[in-house]
C-alpha positions as CSV (number, residue, x, y, z in Angstrom):
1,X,-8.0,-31.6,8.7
2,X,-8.2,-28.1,10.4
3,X,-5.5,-25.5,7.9
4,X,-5.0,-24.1,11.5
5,X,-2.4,-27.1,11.5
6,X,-0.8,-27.0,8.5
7,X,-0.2,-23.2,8.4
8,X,1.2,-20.6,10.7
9,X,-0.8,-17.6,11.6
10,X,-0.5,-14.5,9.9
11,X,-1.6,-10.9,10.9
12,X,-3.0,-8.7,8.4
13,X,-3.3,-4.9,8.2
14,X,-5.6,-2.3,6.4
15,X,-5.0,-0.1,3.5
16,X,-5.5,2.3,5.6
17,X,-3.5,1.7,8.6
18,X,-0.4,1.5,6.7
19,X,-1.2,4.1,3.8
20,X,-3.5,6.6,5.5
21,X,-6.8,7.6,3.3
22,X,-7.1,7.0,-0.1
23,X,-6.8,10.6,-0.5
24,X,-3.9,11.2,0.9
25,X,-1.8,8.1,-0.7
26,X,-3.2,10.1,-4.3
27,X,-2.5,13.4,-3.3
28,X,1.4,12.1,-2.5
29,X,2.0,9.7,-5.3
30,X,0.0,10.2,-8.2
31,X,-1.1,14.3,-8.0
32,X,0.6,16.2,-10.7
33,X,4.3,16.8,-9.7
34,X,4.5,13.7,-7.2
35,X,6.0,10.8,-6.7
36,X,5.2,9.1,-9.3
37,X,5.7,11.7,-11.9
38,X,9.5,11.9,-10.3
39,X,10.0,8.2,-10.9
40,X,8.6,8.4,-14.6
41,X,11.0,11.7,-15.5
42,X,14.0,10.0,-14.3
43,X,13.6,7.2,-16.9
């Protein structure tokens, strides 16, 4: 039996097409100062 019947398709995405580069999801989140540094100093 073929999964193609049993389960709907689903459309997948890259890291990259949703984040941008590697880079640039570190310099914005985990870089001293950045998001993640906000979210930790309001706890």
């Amino acid at each position: 039996m073929s999964q193609s019947n049993t389960y709907p398709a689903v459309s997948s995405v890259t890291f990259t097409q949703k984040l941008g580069s590697w880079a640039a999801v570190q310099k914005a989140h985990f870089a001293d100062g950045a998001l993640y540094d906000q979210i930790v100093a309001r706890k």
